[in-house]
Residue frames as a rotation matrix with the C-alpha (Angstrom) as fourth column:
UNK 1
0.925 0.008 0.380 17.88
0.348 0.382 -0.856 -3.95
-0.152 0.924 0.350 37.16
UNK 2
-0.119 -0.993 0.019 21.79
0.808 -0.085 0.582 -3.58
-0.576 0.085 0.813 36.10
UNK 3
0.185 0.078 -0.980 22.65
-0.458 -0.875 -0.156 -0.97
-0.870 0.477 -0.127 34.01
UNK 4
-0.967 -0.233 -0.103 23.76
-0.191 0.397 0.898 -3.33
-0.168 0.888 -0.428 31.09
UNK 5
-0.526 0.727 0.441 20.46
0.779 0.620 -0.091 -5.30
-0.340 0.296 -0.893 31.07
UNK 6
0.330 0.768 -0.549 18.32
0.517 -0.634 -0.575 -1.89
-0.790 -0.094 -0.606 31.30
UNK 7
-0.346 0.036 -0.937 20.30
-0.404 -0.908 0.114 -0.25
-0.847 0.418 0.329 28.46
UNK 8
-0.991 -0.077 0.111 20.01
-0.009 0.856 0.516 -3.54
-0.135 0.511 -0.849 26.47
UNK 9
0.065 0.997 -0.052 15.77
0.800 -0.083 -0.594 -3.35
-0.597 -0.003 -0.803 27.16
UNK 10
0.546 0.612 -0.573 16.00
0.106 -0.728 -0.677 0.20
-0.831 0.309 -0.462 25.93
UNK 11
-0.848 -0.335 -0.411 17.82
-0.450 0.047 0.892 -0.17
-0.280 0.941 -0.191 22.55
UNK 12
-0.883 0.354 0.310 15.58
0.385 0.922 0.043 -2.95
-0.270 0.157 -0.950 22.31
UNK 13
0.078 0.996 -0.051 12.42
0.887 -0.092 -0.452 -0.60
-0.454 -0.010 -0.891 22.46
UNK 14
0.118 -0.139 -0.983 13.74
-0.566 -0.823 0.048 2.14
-0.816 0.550 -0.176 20.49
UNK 15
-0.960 -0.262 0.098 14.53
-0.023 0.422 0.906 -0.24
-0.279 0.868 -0.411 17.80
UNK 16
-0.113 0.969 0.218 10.41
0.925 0.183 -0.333 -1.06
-0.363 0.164 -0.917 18.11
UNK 17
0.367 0.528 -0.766 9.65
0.283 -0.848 -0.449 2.62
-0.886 -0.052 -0.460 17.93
UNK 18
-0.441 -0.422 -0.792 11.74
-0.716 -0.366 0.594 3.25
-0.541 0.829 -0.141 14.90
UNK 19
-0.892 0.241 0.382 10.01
0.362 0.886 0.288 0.09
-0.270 0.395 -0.878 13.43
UNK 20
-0.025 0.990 -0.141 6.52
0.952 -0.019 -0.304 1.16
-0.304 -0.141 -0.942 14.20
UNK 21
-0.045 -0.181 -0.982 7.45
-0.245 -0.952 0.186 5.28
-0.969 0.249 -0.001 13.31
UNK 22
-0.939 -0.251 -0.236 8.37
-0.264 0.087 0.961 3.61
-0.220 0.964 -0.148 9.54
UNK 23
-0.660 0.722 0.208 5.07
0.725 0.685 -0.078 1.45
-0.199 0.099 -0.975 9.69
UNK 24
0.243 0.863 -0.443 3.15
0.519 -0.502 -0.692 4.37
-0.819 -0.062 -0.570 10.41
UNK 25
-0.349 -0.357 -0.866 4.83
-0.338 -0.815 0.472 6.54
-0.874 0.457 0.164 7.38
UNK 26
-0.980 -0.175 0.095 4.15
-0.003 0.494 0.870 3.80
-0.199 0.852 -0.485 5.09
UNK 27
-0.448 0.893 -0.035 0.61
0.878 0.433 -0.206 3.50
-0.169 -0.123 -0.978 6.06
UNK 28
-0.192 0.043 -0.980 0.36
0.065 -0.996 -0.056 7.08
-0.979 -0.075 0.189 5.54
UNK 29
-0.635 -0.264 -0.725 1.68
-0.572 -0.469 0.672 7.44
-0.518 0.842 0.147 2.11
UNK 30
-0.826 0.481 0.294 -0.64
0.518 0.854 0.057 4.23
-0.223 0.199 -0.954 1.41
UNK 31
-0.200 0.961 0.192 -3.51
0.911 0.254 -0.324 5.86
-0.360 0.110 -0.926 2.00
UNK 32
-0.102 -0.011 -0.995 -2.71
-0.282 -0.959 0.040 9.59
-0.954 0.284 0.095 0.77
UNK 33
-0.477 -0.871 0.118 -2.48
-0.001 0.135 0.991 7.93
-0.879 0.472 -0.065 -2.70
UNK 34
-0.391 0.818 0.421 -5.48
0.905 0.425 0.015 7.30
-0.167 0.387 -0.907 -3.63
UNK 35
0.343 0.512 -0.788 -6.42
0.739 -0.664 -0.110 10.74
-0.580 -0.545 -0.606 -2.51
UNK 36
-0.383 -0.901 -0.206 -3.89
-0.010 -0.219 0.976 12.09
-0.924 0.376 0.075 -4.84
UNK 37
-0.853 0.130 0.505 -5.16
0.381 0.817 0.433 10.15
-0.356 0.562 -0.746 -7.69
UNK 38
0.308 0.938 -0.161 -8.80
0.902 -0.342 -0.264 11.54
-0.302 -0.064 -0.951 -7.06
UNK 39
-0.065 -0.234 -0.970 -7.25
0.156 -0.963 0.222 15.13
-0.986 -0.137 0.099 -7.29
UNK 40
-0.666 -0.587 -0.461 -5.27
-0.337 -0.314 0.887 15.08
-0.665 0.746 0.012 -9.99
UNK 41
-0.539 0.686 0.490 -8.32
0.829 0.329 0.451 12.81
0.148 0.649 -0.746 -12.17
UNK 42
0.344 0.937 0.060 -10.75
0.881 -0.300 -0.366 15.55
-0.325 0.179 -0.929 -11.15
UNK 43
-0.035 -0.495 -0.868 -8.22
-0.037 -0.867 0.497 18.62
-0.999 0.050 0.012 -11.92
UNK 44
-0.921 -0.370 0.121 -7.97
0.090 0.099 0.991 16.79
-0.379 0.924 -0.058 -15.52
UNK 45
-0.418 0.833 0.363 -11.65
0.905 0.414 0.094 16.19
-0.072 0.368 -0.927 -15.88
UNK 46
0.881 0.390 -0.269 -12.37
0.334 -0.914 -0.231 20.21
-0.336 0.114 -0.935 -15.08
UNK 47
0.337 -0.492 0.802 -9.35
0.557 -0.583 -0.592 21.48
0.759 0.646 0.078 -16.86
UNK 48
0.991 0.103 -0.089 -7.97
0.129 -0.499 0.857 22.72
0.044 -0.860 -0.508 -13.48
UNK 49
0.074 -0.973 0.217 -4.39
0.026 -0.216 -0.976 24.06
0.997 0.078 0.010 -13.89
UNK 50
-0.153 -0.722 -0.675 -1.99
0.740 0.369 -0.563 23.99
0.655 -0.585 0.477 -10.62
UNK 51
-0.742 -0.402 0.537 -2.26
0.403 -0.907 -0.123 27.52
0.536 0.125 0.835 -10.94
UNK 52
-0.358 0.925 0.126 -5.62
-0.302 -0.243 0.922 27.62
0.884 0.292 0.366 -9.79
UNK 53
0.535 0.081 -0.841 -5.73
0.728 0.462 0.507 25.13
0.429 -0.883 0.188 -6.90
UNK 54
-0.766 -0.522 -0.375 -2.66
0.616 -0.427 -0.662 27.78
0.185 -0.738 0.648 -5.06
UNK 55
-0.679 0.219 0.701 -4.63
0.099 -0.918 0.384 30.65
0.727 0.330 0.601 -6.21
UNK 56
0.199 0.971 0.131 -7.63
-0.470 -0.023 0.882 28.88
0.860 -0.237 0.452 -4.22
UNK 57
0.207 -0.491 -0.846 -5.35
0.918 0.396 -0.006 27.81
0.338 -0.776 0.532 -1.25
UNK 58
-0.580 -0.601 0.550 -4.04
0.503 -0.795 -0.339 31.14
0.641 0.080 0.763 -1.49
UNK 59
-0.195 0.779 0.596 -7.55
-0.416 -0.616 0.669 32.87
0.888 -0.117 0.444 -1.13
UNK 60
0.622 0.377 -0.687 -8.93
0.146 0.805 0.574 30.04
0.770 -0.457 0.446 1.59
UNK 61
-0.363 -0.554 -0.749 -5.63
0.912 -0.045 -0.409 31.15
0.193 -0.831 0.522 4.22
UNK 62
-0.611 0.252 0.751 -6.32
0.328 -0.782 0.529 34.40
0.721 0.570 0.395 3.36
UNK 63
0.072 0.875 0.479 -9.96
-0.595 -0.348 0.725 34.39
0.800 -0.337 0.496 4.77
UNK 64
0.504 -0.284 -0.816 -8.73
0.748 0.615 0.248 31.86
0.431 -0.736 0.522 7.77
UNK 65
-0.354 -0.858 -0.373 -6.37
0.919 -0.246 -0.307 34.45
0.172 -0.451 0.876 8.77
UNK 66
-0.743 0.376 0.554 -8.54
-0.304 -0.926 0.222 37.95
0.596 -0.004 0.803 8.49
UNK 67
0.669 0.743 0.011 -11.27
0.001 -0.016 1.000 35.54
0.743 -0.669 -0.011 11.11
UNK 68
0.504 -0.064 -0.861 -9.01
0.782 0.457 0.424 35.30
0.366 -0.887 0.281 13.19
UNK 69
-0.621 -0.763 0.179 -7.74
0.701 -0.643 -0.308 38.65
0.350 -0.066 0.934 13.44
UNK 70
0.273 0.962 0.012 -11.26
0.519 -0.158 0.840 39.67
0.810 -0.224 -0.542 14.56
UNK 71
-0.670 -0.721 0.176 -11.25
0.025 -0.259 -0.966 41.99
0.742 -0.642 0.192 17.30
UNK 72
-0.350 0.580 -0.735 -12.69
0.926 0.097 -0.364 41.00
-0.139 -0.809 -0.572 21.07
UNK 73
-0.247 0.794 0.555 -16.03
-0.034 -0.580 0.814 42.10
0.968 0.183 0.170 21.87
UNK 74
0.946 0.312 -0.093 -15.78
-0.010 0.314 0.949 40.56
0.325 -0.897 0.300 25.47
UNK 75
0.004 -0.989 0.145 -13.92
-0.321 -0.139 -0.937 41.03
0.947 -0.043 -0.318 28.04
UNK 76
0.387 0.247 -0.888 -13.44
0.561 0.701 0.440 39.04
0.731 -0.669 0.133 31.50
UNK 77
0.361 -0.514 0.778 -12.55
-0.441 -0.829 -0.343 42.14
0.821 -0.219 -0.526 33.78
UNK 78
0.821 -0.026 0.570 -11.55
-0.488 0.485 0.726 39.66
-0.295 -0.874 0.385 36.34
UNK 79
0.495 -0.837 0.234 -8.73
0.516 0.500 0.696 37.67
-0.699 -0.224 0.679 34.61
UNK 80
0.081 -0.730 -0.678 -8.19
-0.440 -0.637 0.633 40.06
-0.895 0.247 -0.372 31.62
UNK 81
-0.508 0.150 0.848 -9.36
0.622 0.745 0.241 37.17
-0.596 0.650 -0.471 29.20
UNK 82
0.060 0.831 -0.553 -11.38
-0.653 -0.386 -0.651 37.98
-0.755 0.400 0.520 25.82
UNK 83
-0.465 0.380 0.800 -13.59
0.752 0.646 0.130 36.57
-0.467 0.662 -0.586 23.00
UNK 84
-0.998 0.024 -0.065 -14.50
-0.067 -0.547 0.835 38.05
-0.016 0.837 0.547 19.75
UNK 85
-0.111 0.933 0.341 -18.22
-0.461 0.256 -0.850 36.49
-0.880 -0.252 0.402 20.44
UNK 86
0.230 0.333 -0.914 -17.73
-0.921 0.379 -0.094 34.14
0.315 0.863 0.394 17.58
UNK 87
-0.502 -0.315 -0.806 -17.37
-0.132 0.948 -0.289 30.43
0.855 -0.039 -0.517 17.90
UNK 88
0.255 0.205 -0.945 -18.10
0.868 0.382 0.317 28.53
0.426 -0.901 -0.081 21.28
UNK 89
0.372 -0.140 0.917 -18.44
-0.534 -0.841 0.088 31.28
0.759 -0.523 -0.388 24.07
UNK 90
-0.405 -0.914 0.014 -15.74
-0.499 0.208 -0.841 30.57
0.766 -0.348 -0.541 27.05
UNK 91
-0.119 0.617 -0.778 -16.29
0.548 0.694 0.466 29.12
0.828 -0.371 -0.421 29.73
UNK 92
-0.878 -0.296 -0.376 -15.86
0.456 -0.756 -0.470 32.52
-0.145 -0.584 0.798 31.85
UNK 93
-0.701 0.710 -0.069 -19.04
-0.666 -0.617 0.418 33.45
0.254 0.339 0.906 30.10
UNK 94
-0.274 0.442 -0.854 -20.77
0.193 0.895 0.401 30.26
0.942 -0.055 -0.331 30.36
UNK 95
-0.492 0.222 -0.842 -20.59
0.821 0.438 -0.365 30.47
0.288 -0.871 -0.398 34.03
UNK 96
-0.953 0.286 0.099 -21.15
-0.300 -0.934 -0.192 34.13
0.038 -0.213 0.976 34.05
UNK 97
-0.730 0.555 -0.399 -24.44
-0.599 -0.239 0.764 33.36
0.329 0.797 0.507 32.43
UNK 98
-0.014 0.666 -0.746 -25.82
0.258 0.724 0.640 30.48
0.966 -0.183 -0.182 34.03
UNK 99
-0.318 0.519 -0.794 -25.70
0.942 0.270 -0.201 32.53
0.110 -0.811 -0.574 37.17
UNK 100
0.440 0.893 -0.090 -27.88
0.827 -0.442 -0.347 34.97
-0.350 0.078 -0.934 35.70
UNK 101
-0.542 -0.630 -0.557 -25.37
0.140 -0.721 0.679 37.56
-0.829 0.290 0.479 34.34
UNK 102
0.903 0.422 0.082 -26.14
0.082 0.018 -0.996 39.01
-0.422 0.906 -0.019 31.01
UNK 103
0.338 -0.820 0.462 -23.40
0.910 0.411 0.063 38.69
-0.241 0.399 0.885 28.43
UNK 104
0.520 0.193 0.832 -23.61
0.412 -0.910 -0.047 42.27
0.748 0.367 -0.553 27.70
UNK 105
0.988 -0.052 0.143 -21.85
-0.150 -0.494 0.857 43.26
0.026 -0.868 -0.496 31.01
UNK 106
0.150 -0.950 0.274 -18.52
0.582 0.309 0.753 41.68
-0.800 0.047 0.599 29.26
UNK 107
0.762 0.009 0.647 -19.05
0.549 -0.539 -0.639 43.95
0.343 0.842 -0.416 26.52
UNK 108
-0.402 -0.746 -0.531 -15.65
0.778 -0.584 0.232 45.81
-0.484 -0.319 0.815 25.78
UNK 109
0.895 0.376 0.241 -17.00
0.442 -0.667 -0.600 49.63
-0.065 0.643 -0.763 25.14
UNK 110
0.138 -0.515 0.846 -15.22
0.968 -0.110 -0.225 51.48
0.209 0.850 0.484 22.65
């Protein structure tokens, strides 16, 4: 392929992508709007102030950020890996386990 024709193809398909990049923004904001709407009707209908929703965004990182600050209960003395033993257990345990380990033998003592 020349080099004219090939940059000529790729303008050509960056123009598409900048097309389709707008398409998708629009279709976004479309459908955020409604959502919007719903808020703000139920914020009036309970008497919910602005002030309130941060307050309860505020609170909501908050407790997102203090689980995850959890400190490991397991440890993988083999790669040096750990898990807090909440959520899905790795897959370092998994295997541990399914060939007959107990989980207790990753236990990090204190």
């Amino acid at each position: 392929m020349p080099q004219e024709a090939f940059l000529t193809e790729k303008q050509e398909i960056e123009k598409q992508i900048q097309k389709l990049e707008r398409k998708m923004r629009s279709l976004h904001t479309r459908q955020r709007r409604p959502v919007i709407t719903s808020i703000v009707r139920s914020m009036i209908e309970y008497e919910i102030t602005p002030e309130e929703i941060a307050q309860a965004f505020e609170r909501r990182e908050n407790r997102a950020t203090a689980a995850s600050t959890a400190p490991a209960r397991y440890k993988n003395p083999e790669t040096g890996d750990t898990w807090t033993g909440r959520g899905r257990p790795p897959r370092w345990i998994v295997e541990a386990e399914s060939k007959g380990k107990s989980r207790d033998t990753f236990l990090i003592k204190e």
